[in-house]
Residue frames relative to the residue before (quaternion, step in Angstrom):
aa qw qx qy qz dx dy dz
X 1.0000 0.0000 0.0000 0.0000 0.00 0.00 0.00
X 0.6825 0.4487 -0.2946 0.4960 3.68 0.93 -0.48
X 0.6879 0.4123 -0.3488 0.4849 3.29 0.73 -0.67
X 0.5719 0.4475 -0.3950 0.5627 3.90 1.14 0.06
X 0.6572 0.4043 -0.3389 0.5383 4.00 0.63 -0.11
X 0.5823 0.5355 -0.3005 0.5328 3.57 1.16 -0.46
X 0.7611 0.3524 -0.2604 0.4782 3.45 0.82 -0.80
X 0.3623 0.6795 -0.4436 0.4584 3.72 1.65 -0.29
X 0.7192 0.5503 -0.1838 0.3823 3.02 0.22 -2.06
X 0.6729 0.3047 -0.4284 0.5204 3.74 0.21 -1.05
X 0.7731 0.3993 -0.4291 0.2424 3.77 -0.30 -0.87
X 0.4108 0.7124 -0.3874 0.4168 3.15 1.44 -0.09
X 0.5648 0.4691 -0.2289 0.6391 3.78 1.06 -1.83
X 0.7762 0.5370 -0.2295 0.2375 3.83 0.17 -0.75
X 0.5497 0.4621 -0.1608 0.6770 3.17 2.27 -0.37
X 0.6839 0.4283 -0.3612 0.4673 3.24 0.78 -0.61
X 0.6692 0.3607 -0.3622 0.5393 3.90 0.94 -1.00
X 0.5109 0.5286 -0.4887 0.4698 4.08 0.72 0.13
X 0.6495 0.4881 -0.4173 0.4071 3.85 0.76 -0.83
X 0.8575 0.3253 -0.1561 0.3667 3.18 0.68 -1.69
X 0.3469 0.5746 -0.4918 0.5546 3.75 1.08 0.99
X 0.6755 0.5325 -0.3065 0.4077 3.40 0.79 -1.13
X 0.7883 0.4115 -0.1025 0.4458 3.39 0.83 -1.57
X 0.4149 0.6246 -0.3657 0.5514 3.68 2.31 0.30
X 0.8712 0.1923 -0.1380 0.4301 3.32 0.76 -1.09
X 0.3274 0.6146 -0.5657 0.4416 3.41 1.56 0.91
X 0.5986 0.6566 -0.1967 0.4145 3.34 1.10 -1.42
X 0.6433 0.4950 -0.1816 0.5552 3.42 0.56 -1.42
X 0.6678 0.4457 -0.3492 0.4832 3.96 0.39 -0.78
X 0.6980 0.4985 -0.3884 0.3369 3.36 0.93 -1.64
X 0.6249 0.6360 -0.3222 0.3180 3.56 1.16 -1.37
X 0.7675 0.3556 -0.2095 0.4904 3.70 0.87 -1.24
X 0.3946 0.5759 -0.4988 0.5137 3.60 1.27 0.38
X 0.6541 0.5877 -0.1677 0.4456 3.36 0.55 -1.69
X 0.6850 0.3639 -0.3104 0.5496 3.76 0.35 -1.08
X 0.7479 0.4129 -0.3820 0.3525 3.97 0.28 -0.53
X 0.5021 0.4385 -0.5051 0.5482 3.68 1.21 -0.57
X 0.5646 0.6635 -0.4207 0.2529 4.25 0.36 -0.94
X 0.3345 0.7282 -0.1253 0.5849 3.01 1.74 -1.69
X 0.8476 0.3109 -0.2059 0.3774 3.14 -1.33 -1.51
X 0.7725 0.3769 -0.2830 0.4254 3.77 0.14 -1.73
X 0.6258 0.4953 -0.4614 0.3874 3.72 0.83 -0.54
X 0.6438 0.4746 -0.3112 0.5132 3.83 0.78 -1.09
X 0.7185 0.4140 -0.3690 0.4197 3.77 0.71 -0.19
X 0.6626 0.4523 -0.3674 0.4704 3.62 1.04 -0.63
X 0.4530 0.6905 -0.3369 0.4521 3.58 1.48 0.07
X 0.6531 0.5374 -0.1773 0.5033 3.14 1.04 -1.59
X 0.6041 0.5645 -0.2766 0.4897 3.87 1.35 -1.46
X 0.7973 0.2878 -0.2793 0.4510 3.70 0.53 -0.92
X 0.3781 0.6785 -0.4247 0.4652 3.74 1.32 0.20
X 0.5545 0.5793 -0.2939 0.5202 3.44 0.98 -1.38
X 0.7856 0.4728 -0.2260 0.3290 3.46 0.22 -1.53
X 0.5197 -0.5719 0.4115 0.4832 3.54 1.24 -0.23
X 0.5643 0.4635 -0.6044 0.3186 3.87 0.88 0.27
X 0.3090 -0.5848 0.6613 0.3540 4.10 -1.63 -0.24
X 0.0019 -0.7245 0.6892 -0.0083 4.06 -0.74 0.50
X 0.1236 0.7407 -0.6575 0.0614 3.59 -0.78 0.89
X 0.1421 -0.7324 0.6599 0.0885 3.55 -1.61 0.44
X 0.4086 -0.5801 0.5901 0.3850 3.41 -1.38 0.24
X 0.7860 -0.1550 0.0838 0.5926 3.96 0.34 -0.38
X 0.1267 -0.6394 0.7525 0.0944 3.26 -1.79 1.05
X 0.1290 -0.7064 0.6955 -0.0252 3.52 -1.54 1.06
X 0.1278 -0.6486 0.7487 0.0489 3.44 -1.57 0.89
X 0.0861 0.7607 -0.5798 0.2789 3.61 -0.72 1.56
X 0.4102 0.7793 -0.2784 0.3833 3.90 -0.76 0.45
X 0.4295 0.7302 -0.3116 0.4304 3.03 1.95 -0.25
X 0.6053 -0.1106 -0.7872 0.0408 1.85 -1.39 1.81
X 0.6046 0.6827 -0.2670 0.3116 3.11 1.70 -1.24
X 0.8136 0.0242 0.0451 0.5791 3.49 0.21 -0.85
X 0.6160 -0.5497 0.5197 0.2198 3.53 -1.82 -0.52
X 0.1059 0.8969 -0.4293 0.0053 3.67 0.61 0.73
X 0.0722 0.8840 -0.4455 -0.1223 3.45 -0.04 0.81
X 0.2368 -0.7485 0.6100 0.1077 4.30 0.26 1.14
X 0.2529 -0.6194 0.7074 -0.2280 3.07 -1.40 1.17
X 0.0710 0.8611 -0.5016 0.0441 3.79 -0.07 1.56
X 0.7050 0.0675 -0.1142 0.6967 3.82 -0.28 0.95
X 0.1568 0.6550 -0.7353 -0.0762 3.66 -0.65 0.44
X 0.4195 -0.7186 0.5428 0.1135 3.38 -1.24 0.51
X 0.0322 0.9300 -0.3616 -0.0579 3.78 -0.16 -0.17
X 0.1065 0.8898 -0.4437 0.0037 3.59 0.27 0.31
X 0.0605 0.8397 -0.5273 -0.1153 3.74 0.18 0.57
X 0.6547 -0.5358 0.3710 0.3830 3.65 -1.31 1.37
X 0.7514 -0.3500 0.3178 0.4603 3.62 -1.98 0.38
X 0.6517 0.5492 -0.4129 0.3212 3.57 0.00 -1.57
X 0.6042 0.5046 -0.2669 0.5560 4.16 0.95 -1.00
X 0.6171 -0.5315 0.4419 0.3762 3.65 0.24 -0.62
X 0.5824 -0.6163 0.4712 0.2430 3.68 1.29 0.26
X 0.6019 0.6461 -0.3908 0.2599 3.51 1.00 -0.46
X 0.2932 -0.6949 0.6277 0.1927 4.01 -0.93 0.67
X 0.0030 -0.7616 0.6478 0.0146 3.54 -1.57 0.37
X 0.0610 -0.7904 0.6093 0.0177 3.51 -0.57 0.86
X 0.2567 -0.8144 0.5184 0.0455 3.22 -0.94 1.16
X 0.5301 -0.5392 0.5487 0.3565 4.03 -0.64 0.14
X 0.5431 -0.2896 0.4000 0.6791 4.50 0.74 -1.17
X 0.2044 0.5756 -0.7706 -0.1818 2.15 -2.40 0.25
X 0.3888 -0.7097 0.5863 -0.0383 2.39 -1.68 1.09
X 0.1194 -0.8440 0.5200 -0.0554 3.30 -1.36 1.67
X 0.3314 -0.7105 0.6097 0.1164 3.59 -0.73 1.32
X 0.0515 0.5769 -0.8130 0.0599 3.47 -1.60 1.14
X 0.3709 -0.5894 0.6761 0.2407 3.40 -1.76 0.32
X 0.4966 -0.6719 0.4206 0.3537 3.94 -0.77 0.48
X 0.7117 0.3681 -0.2963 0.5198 3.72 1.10 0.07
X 0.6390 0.3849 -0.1773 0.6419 3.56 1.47 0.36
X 0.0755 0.8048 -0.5825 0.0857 3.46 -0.64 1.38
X 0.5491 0.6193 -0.3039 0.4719 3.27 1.42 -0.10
X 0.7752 0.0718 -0.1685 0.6045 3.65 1.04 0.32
X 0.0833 0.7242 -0.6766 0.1040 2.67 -1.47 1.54
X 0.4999 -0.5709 0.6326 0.1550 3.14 -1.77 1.28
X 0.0030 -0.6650 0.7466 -0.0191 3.42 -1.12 1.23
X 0.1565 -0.7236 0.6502 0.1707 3.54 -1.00 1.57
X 0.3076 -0.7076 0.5951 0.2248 4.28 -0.87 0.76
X 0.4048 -0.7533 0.5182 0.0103 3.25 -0.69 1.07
X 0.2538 0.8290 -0.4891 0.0958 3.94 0.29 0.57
X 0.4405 -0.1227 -0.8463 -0.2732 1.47 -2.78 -0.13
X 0.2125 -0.6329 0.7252 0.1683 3.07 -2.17 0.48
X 0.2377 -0.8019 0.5478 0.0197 3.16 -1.22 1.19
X 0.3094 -0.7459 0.5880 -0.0470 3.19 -1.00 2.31
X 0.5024 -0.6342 0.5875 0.0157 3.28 -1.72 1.33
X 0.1361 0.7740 -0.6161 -0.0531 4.25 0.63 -0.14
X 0.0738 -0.6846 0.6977 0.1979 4.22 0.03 0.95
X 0.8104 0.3422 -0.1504 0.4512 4.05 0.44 -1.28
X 0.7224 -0.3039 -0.6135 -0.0964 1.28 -2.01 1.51
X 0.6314 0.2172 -0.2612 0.6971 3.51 1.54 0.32
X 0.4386 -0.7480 0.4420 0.2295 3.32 -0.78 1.19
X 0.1012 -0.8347 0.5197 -0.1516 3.61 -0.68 1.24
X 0.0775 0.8543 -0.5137 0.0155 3.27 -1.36 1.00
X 0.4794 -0.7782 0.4044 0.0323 3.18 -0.49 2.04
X 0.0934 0.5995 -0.7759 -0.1729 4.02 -1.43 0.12
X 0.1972 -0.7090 0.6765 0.0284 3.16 -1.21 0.90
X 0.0862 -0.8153 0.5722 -0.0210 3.46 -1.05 1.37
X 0.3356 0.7598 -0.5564 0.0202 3.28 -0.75 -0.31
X 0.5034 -0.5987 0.5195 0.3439 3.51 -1.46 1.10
X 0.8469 0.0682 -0.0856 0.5203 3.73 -0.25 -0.58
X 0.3174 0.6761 -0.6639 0.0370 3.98 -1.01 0.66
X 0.0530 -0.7743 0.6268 -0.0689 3.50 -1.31 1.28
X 0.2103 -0.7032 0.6547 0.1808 3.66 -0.88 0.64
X 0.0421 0.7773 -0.6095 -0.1505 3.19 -1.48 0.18
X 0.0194 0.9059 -0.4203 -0.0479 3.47 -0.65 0.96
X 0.1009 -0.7965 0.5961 -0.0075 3.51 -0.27 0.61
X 0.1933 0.7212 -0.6587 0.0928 3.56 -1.47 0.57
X 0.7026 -0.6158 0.2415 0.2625 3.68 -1.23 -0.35
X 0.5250 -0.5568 0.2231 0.6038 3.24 2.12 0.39
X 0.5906 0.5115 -0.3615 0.5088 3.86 1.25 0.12
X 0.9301 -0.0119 0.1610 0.3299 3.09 0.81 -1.23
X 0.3093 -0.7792 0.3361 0.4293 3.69 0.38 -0.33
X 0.3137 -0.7767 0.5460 0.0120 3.64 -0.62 1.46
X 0.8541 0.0868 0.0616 0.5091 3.69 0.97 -0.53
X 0.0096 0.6576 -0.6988 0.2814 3.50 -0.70 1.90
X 0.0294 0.5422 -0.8339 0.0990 2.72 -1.35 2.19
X 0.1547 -0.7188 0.6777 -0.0074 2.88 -1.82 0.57
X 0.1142 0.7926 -0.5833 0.1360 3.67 -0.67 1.29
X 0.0991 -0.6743 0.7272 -0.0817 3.36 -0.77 1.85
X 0.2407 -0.6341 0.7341 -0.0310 3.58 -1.76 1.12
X 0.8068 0.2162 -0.0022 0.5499 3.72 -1.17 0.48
X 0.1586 -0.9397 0.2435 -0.1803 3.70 0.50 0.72
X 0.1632 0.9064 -0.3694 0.1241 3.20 1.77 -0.46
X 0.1444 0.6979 -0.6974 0.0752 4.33 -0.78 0.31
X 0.0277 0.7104 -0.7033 0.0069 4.09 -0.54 1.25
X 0.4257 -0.5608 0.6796 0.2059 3.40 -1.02 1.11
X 0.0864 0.6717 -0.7007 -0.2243 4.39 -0.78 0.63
X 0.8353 0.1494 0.0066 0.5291 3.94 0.63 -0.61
X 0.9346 0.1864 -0.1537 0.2609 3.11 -0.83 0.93
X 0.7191 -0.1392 0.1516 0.6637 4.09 -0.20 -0.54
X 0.1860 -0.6973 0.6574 0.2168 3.69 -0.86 0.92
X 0.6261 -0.5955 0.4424 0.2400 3.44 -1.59 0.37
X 0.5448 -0.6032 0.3090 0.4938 3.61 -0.45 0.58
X 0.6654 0.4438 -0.2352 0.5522 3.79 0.61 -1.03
X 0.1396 -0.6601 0.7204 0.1603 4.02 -1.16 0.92
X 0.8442 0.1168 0.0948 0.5145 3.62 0.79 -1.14
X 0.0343 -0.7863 0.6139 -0.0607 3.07 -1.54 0.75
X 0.3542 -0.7949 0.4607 0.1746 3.54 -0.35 0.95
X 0.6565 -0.2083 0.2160 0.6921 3.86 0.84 -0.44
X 0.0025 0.5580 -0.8295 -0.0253 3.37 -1.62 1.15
X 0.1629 -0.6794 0.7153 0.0110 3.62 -2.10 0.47
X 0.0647 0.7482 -0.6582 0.0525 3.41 -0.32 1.35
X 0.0680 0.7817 -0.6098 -0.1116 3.24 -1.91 0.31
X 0.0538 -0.8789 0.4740 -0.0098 3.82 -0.27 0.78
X 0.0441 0.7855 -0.6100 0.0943 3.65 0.00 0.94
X 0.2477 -0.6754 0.6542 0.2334 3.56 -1.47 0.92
X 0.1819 -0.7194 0.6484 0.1702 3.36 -1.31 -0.42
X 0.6242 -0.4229 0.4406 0.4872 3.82 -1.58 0.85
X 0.8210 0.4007 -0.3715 0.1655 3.58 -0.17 0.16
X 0.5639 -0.5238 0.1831 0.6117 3.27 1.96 0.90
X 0.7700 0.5620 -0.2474 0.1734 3.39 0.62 -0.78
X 0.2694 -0.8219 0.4444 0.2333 3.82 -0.53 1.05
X 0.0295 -0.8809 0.4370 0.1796 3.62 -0.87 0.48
X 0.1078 -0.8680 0.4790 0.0738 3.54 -0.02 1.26
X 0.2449 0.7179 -0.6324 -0.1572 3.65 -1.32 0.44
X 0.0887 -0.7978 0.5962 0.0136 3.15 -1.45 0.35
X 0.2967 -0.6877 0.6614 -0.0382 3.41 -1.80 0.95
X 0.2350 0.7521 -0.6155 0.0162 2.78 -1.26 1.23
X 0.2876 -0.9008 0.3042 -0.1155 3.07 -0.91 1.90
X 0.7508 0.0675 -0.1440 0.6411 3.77 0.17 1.49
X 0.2563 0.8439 -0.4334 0.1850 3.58 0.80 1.22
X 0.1997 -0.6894 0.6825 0.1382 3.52 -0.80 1.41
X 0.3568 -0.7677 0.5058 0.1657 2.92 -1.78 1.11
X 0.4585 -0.7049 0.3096 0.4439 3.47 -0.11 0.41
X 0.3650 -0.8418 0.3759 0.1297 3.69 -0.25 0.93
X 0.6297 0.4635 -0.3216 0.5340 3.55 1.23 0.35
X 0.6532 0.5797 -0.2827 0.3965 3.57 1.83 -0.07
X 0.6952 0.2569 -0.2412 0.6265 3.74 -0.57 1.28
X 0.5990 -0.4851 0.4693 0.4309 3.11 -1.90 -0.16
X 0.4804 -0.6643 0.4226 0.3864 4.38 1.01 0.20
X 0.1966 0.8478 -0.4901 0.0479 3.37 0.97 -0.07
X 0.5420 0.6738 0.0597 0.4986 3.24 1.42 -2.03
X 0.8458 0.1971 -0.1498 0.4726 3.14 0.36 -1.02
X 0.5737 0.4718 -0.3877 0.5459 3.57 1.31 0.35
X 0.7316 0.3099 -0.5209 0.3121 3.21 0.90 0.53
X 0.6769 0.3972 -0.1759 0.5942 3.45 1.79 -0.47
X 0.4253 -0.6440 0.5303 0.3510 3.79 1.12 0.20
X 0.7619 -0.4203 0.4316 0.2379 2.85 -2.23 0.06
X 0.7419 0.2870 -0.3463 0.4972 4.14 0.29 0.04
X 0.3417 -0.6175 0.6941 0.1422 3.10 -1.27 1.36
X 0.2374 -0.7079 0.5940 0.2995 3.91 -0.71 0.42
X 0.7495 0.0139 0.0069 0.6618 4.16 1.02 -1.04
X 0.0283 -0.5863 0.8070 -0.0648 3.44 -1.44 0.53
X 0.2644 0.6622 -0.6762 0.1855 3.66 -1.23 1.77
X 0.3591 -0.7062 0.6014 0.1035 2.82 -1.37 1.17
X 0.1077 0.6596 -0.7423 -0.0479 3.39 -1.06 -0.59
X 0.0804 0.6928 -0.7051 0.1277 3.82 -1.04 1.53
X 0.5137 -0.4664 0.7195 -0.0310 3.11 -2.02 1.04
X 0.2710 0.5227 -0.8057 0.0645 4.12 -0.41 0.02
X 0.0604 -0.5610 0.8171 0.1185 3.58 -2.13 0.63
X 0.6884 0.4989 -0.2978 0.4341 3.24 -1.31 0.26
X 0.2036 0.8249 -0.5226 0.0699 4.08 1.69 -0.73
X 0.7651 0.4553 -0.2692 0.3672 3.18 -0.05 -1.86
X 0.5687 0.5558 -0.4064 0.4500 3.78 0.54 -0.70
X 0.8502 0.1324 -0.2488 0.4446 3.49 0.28 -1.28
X 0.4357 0.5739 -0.4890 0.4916 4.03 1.01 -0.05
X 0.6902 0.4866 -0.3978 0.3586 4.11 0.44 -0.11
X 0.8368 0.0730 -0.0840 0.5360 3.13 0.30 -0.32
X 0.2632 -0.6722 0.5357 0.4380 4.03 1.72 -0.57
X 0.2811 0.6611 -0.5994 0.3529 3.70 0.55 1.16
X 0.3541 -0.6442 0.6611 0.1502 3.38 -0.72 1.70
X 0.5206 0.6482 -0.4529 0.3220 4.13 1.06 -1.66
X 0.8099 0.4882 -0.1556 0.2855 3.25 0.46 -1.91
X 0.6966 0.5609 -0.2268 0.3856 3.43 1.12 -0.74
X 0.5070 0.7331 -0.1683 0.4209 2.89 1.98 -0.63
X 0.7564 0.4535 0.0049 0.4713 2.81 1.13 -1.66
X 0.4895 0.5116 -0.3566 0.6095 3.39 2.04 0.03
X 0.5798 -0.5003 0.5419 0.3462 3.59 0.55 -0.32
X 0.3341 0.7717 -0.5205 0.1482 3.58 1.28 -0.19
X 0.3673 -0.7969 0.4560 -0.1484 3.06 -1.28 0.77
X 0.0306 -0.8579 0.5056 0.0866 3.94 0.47 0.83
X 0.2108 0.8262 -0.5040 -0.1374 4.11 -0.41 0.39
X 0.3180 -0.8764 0.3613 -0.0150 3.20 -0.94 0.98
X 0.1820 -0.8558 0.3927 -0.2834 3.02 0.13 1.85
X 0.8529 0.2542 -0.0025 0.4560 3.87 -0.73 0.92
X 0.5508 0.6520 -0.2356 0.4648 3.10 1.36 -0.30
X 0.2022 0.8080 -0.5276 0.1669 3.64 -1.32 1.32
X 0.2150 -0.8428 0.4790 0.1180 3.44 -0.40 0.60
X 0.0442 -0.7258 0.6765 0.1168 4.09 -0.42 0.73
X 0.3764 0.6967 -0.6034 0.0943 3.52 -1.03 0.93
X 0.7909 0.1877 -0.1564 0.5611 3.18 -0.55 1.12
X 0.7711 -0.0571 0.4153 0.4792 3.24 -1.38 -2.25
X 0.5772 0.5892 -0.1602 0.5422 3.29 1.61 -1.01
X 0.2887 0.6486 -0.6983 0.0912 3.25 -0.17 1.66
X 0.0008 -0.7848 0.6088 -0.1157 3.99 -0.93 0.96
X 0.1356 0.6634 -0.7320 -0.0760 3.04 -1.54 0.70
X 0.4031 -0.7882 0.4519 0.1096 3.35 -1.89 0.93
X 0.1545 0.7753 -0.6048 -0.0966 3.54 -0.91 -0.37
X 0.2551 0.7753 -0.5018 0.2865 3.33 -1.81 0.74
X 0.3177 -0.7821 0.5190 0.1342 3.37 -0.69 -0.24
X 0.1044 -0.7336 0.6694 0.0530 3.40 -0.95 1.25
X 0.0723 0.7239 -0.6634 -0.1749 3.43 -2.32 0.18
X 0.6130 -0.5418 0.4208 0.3920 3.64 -0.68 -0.63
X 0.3822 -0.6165 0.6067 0.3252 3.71 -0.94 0.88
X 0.7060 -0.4778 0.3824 0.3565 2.95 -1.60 -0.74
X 0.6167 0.4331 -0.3463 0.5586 3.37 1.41 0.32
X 0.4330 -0.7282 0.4266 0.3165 3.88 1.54 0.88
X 0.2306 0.6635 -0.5669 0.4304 3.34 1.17 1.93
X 0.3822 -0.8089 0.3557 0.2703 3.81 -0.68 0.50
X 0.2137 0.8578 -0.4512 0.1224 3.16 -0.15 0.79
X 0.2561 0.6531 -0.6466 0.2996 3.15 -1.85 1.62
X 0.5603 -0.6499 0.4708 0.2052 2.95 -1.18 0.34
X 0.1922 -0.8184 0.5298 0.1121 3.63 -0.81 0.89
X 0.0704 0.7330 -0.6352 -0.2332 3.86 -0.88 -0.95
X 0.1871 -0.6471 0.7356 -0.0713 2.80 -1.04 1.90
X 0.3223 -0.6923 0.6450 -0.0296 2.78 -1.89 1.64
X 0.2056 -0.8362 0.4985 0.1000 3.19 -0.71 1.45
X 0.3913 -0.6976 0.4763 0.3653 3.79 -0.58 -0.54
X 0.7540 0.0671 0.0204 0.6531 2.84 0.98 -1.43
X 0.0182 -0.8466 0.5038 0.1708 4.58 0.67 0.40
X 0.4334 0.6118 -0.4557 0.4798 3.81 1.55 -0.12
X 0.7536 0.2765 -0.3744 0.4642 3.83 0.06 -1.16
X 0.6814 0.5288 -0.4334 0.2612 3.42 0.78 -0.91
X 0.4925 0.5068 -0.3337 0.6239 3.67 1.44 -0.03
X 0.8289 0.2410 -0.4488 0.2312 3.05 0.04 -0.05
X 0.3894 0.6919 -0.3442 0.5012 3.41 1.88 -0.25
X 0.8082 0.2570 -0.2534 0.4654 3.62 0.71 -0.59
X 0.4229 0.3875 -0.5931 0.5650 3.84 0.95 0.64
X 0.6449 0.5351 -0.4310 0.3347 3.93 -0.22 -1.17
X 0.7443 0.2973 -0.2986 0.5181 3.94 0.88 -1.08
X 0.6170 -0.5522 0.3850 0.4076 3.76 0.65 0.61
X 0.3346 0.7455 -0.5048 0.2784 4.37 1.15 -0.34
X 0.8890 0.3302 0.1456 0.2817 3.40 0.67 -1.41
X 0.0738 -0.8520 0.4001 0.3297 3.49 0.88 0.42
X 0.6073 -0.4880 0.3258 0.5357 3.69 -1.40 0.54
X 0.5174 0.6216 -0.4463 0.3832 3.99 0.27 -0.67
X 0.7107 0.4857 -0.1965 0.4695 3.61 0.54 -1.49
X 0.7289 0.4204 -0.2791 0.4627 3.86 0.97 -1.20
X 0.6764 0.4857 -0.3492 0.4297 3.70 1.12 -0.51
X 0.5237 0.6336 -0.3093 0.4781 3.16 1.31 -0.65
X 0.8777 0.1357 -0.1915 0.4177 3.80 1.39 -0.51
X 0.2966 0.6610 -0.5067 0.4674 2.45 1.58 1.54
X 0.6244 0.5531 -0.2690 0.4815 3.32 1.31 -0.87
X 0.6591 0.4181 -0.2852 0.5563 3.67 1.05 -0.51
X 0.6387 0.4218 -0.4650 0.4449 3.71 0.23 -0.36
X 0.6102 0.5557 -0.4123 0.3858 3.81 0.89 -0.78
X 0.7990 0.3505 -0.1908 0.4498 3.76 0.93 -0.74
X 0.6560 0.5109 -0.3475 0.4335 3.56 1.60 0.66
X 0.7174 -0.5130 0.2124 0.4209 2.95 -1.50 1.22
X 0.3938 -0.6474 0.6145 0.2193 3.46 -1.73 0.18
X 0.3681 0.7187 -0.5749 -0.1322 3.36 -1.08 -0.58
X 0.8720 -0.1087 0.1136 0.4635 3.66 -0.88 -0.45
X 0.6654 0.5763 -0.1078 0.4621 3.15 1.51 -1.59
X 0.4699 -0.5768 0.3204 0.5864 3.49 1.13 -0.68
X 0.7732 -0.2066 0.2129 0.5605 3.42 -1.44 -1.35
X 0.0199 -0.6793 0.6698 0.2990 3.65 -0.95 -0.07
X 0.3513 -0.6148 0.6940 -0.1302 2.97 -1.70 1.63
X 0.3635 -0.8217 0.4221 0.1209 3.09 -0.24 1.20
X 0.3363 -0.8334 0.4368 0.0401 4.16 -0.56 0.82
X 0.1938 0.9109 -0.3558 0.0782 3.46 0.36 0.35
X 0.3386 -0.7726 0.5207 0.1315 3.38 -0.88 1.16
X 0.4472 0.8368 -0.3159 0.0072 3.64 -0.47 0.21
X 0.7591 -0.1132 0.0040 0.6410 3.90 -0.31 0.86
X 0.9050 -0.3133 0.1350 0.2540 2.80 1.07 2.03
X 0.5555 0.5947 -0.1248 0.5676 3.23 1.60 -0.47
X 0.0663 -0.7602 0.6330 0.1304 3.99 -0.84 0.49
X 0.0475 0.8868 -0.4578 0.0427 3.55 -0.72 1.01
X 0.0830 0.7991 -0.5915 -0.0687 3.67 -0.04 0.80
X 0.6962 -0.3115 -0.2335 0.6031 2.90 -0.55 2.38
X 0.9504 -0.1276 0.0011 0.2835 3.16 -1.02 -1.41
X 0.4863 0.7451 -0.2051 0.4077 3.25 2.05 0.07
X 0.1939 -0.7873 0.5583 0.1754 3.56 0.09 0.72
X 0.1970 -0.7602 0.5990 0.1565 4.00 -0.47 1.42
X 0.7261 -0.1302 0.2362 0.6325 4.18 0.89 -1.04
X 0.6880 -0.4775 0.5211 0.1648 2.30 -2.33 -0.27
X 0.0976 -0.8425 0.4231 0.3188 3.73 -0.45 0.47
X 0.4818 -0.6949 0.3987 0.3550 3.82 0.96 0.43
X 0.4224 -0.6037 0.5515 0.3912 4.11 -0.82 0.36
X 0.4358 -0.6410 0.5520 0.3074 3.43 -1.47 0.53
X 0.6449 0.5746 -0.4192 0.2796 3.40 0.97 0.08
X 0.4355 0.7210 -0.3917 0.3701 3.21 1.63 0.26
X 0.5175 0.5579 -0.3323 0.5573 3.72 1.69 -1.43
């Protein structure tokens, strides 16, 4: 009788290590099925942006990661996107993308650097791009992408030739943008410990608030996305009623502490225009900081001394009204520039 329960028992261990071999090398098929479609869709979404007028070469693409996840490494991409984009080229050291095998809808792309930018327009320029930690992450619904975060650490921008870039450094930025079934994109972003680059512009600005941004946040509202994400028609988005609201949004630099809110669209010549409220803390130094760097004439700075004295307060500081119009930039009565038509880009 034992040696029949003994012999139960092994065939028992013997079905079970028959199942889970089976369900190893179902698995094992699914995975190396999986890595060729991975394969295929990458060499085809190539082919898709080929169409478009971009050129994307590599020296070697690998899918690897078995069993645990989906790792797909990407050595030297190359990049060239057509005139209409700016002509610009980017070479990259790898990247590498993380998928889980029950989850294709989100993938971690780690960016290997330094990457080296090409600027042909409108002053030829050349960029090294560093940074200790940079990772995309995208996720969407197999149609489209619905979500793009982006987090770069250690920042690094080395002008080798030509026009340097406004930013030299950046200690950590954090973007995220997600659309939704109701047309509408939502984008915020942070950027933390920013050197300005100190050969860019005429420095006006930066003699009055110097060279380290301490915070830079956005917070944006696009309605209307899909209009201007088809084709990047500013025309079309217009003509939807498209809409820009701004929300969350603040800038610490220098003397210059502000935050904004409001809402921007496009005239009929695809000029921006709306109306903002910028919150000052202190709108006296910030007048004076911009007569002292020469930005402002003394007429223009007294003129928003006299307005900050008769605007509302609250926690945020003064709000000073911003205003876009026929082309024209105006904080109250002071005209700062011009904002140019997008139909000119």
């Amino acid at each position: 009788m034992s040696r029949f329960k003994r012999g139960a028992i092994g065939g028992r261990f013997l079905l079970l290590a028959l199942i889970i071999l089976g369900l190893f090398a179902a698995y094992t098929g699914y995975w190396f099925y999986a890595r060729s479609q991975i394969i295929a869709s990458t060499e085809a979404w190539i082919d898709e942006q080929g169409a478009a007028g971009y050129v994307i070469t590599r020296e070697r693409l690998n899918v690897g990661g078995f069993p645990y996840r989906f790792e797909v490494v990407i050595d030297r991409p190359h990049i060239e996107a057509p005139d209409s984009e700016g002509g610009w080229t980017a070479d990259a050291e790898r990247l590498t993308a993380h998928a889980l095998p029950y989850d294709f809808s989100r993938w971690i792309v780690d960016v290997g650097t330094p990457i080296m930018v090409d600027w042909p327009t409108p002053v030829h320029s050349v960029h090294r791009v560093e940074a200790t930690h940079a990772r995309i992450s995208l996720s969407g619904n197999g149609r489209s992408t619905q979500r793009l975060g982006v987090e770069l650490d250690g920042l690094n921008i080395l002008t080798l030739e030509g026009e340097p870039r406004p930013v030299r450094s950046a200690e950590r930025m954090r973007l995220v943008a997600e659309s939704n079934d109701d047309g509408i994109m939502q984008i915020r972003a942070a950027f933390g410990e920013v050197r300005l680059n100190p050969e860019f512009g005429d420095g006006g600005l930066r003699e009055a608030f110097g060279e380290d941004v301490a915070l830079a946040q956005l917070g944006l509202s696009i309605q209307h996305w899909p209009e201007l994400a088809r084709n990047g028609d500013a025309g079309e988005w217009a003509r939807a009623r498209g809409r820009m609201v701004i929300l969350d949004t603040r800038l610490d630099w220098g003397d210059l502490d502000i935050s904004a809110e409001g809402d921007i669209t496009l005239d009929g010549q695809l000029r921006p225009e709306g109306r903002l409220s910028l919150y000052f803390l202190d709108p006296g130094l910030v007048a004076d900081r911009l007569e002292s760097s020469g930005v402002i004439t003394a007429d223009d700075a007294r003129a928003l001394r006299l307005l900050s004295q008769a605007a509302p307060r609250d926690e945020r500081g003064s709000a000073l009204p911003l205003l876009l119009r026929n082309g024209g930039i105006y904080l109250g009565p002071v005209r700062l520039g011009e904002t140019g038509s997008l139909a000119e880009n």
